[in-house]
N, C-alpha and C positions, 0 to 999 in steps of 0.2 A: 600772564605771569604778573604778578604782583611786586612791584617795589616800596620798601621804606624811602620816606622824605626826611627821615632823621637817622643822623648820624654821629653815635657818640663821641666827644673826643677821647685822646689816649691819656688810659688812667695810669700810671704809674711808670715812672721812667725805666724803674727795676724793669719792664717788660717780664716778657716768660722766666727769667732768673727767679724767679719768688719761687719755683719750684724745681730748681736742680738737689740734683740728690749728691751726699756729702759723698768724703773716696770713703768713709769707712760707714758700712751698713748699719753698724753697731748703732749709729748714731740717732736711726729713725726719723727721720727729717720732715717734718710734713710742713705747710701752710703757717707763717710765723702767726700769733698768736694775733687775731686783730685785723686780720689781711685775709680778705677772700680771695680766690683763686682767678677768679673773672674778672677781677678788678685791675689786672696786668693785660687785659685781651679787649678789642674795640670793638664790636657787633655791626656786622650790616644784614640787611633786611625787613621783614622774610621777602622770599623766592618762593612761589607758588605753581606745582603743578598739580591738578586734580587732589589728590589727597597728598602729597606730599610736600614740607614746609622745610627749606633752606635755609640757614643761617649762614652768615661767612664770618669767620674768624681774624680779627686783624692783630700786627703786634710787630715788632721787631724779628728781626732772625737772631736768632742766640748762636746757630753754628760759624763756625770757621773754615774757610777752606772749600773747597767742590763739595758741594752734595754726594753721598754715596748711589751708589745704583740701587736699586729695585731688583726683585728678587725675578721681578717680568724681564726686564733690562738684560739681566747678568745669564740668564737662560735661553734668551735669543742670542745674544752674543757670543753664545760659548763658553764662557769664564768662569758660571758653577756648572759645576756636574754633580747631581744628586742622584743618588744607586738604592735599591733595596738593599735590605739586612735578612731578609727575612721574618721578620722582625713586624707585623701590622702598624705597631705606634712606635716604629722607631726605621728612621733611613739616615742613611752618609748621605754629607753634604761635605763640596770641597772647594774655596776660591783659588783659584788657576789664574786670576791676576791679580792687579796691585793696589786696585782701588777697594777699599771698603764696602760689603751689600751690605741694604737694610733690607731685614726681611719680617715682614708685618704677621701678627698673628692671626689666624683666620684666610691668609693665602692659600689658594689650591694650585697643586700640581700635578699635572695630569699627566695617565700612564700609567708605567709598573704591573705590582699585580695587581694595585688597586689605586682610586683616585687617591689623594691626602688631601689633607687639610692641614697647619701647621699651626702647632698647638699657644706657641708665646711671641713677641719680637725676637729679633734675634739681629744680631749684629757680626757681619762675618769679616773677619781681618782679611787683610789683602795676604795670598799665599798661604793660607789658612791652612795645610794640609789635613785630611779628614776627620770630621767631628763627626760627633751624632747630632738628630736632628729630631727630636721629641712630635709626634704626628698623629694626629688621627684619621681614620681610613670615613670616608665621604661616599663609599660604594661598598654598598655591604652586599657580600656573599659571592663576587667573581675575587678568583685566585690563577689565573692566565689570561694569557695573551689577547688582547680587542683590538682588531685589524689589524693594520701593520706596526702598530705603536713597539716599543722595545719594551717587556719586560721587567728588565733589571734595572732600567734608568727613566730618568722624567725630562722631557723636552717643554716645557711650557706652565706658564703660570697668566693665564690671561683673567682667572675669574676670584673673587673669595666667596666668604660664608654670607649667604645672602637673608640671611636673619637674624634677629638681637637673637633670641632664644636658641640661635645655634653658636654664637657665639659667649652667650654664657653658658651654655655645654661643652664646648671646647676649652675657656678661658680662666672658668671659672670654678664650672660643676669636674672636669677632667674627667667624664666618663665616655668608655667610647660607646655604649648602650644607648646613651644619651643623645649623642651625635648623631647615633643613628635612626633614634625615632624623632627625632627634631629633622632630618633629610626627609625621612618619610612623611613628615607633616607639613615642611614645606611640601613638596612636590604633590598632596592633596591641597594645600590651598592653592595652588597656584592653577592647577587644574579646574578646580572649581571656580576661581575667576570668572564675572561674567564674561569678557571679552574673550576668553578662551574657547576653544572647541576640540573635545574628547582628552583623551591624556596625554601629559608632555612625556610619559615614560619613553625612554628611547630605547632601542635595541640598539646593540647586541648587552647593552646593561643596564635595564629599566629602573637601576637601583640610582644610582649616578648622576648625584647632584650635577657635576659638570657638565653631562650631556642635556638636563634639564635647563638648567643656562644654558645652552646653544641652541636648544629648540628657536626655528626660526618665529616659532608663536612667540616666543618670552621674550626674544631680540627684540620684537617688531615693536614689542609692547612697554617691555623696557627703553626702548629705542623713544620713544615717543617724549616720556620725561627726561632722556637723558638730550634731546635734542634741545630742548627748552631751557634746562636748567644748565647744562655744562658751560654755555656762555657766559654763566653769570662773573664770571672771575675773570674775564679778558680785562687786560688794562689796569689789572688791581694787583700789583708788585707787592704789595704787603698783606697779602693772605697768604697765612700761616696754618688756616685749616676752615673748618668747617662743622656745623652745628645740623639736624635735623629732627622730623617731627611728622609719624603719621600717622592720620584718621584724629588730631587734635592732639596728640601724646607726643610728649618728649621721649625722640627713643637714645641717640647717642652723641656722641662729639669726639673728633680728632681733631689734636695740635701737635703739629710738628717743630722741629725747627729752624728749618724755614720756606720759604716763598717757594724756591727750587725743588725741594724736596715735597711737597705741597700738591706742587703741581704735575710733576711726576707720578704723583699714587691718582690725582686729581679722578682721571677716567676710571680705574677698578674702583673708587670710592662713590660714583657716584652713579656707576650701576649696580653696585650692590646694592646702594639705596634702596635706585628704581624696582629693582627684583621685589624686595621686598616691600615697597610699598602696592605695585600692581598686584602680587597675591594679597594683600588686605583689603581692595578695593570694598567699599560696601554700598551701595547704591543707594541703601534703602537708609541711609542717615545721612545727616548735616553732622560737622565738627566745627566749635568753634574755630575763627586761627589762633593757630598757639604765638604767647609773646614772649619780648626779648627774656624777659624778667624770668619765664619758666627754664629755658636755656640755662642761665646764671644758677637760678637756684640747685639744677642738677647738679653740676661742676660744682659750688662752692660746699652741696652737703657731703658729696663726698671727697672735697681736699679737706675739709676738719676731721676726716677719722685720722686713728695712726695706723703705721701699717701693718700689716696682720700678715703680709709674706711676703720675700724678698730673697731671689736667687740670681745668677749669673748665669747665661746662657751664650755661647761665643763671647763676644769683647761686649756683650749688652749684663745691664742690673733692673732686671725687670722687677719693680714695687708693686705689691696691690693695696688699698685703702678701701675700706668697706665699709657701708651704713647699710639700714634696714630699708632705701630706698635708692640705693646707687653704689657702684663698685666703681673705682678708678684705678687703672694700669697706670704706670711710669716708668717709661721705658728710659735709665743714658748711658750714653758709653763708658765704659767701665774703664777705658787711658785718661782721657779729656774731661770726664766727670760730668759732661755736659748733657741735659735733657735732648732726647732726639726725639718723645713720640710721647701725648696723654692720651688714653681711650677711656672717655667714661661712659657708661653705660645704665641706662635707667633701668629698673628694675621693677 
C-alpha cells in the first residue's frame, strides 16, 4: 500500500458549508461564483491496492447533533420495516423509532419478491409512519419466495450497487432495463476475473446481484482490498469521506457530514469499491496512479453546473448538477437545511 508524504492544509474555513442547499429550491444554489468545490475539503493520499486508488476526504463536520442510523443499522435493529407494494419500483418503508435513518442511494435490500436497490438518498424522520420508497429490482425474473426469506418484507441491507455504471442507471439514467443489463454485466465481468473460477451465478436466483456479492469467490477477493485499505482511516477523526480511482480512472467520491456518519457507511463503501474494482482487474496493462489534482477536477467540474433536478424524498432535498463529464447529487435535510451527503460521479 502506498502512502502520500504530503498533506494539504485546510482550505477554507467556510469547510463543507460552501455547498448547503438554501430552504427554498427555487433558489438553485450551486458553487458561489469563484470557489471550487474542493477547495473547502483537504486530500490524503493515495491508498493503493492492486488496481484500486483511495483518496480520503478531510474537513469539518457541518452536522449537529448524533449522526442518524444507516439504513444497515436501522434494519438489524428492528426500527425500519420495509414491505412490498407490489409494486417492482416501489416498497413501504416505515421508522418505528425516534432517531433519524440515512438511507444512501444505491443500497440493497435483500428479500421480498425481489432484491432492490434503492433509487435516491433518503432521509427518514423518526416515527415516520409509512412512505413510499422509490426502488429498483437488482434480480430480474424471480417473483417468490428464496428459502426461508419473508416475502412481503426485507430483513437486511449489508451490500449496494457495486459499479459506477449501475449506479448511473439507477441514479441517473432511472431505467429499470438499465439496471438490469448493468447486473447482468456486472456478474459477466466479475466472472471473467482472472482470479475467478467458473460462475458467481447462485442458485436458487442466478440473477441476483446480492447473491453474486456473497459469493464466497467475490468475498474472498473483495476481502483482499478491503483488508488492506479499510485501515487507512483509523485515527483520522476528520474524515468526512472518501475519493477513488480504478485501472488509472477517476470513478467516484462521497462526502458526508461528518466523521461519524462517514464511518458508519465506511465498510459498504469500500466494498463496493472493492467489488468493482476486482471485476475490472486487467493483467495485461499498467495504469498510471491517478493524482490528487484529477480528484479535484472531477468534483470542481461538476459543482459549476446548475441544477438540472431537485426533489424531496422523506425529510431529504436531493439536487442533481451535471456536466458533459460528471454528474453530482446533493443530498440535505430538508428541517435543518443542512448538507448531509455529495456523490459525484465520473462519467
Amino acid at each position: 500500500m502506498k502512502f502520500s508524504k504530503s498533506i494539504l492544509p485546510v482550505l477554507l474555513s467556510a469547510s463543507f458549508s460552501i455547498c448547503s442547499i438554501s430552504s427554498s429550491y427555487a433558489a438553485k444554489e450551486t458553487v458561489p461564483d469563484g470557489t471550487k468545490l474542493s477547495q473547502s475539503m483537504r486530500f490524503s493520499g493515495p491508498y493503493v491496492h492492486n488496481n484500486l486508488t483511495v483518496f480520503l476526504i478531510h474537513g469539518k463536520d457541518s452536522g449537529t447533533g448524533q449522526a442518524p442510523l444507516t439504513l444497515e443499522e436501522a434494519l438489524a435493529q428492528k426500527k425500519v420495516v420495509i414491505k412490498e407494494t407490489g409494486n417492482v419500483n416501489e416498497l413501504n418503508i416505515q421508522n418505528l423509532g425516534v432517531m433519524p435513518v440515512f438511507i444512501q442511494g444505491g443500497d440493497i435490500v435483500k428479500g421480498g419478491q425481489q432484491d432492490r436497490a434503492l433509487q435516491s438518498d433518503m432521509i427518514l424522520p423518526g416515527n415516520s409512519g409509512m412512505l413510499p420508497l422509490k426502488v429498483f429490482c437488482v434480480e430480474h425474473g424471480r417473483w417468490s419466495q428464496r428459502g426461508h426469506e419473508a416475502t412481503t418484507s426485507f430483513a437486511s441491507s449489508s451490500y449496494g450497487l457495486a459499479s459506477k455504471d449501475l449506479k448511473m442507471a439507477a441514479k441517473l439514467s432511472r431505467n429499470q432495463s438499465e439496471v438490469w443489463n448493468k447486473v447482468s454485466e456486472y456478474q459477466m465481468k466479475a466472472s471473467a476475473s482472472p482470479s475467478v473460477k467458473g460462475s458467481l451465478a447462485a442458485l436458487p436466483s442466478p440473477s441476483s446481484l446480492e447473491l453474486t456479492l456473497e459469493n464466497k469467490q467475490v468475498r474472498d477477493l473483495t476481502g483482499e482490498y478491503v483488508k488492506d485499505l479499510s485501515k487507512v482511516i483509523t485515527g483520522k477523526n476528520d474524515v468526512v469521506g472518501y475519493a477513488f480511482a480504478i485501472n488509472g480512472k477517476v470513478n467516484s467520491a462521497d462526502v458526508y457530514s461528518s466523521n461519524a456518519l462517514f464511518k458508519k457507511l465506511w465498510p459498504k463503501l469500500i466494498n463496493a469499491s472493492a467489488a468493482e474494482a476486482f471485476a475490472d482487474v486487467d493483467t495485461t496493462k499498467k495504469f498510471a496512479p491517478v493524482k490528487e489534482e484529477a480528484v479535484k477536477a472531477c468534483l470542481d467540474d461538476a459543482g459549476k453546473a446548475k441544477p438540472s433536478q431537485s426533489e424531496t424524498i422523506g425529510q431529504a432535498r436531493v439536487e442533481m448538477q451535471q456536466t458533459d463529464k460528471n454528474v453530482l447529487f446533493k443530498t440535505s435535510d430538508g428541517r435543518s437545511k443542512q448538507l448531509v451527503h455529495i456523490n459525484c460521479l465520473s462519467k
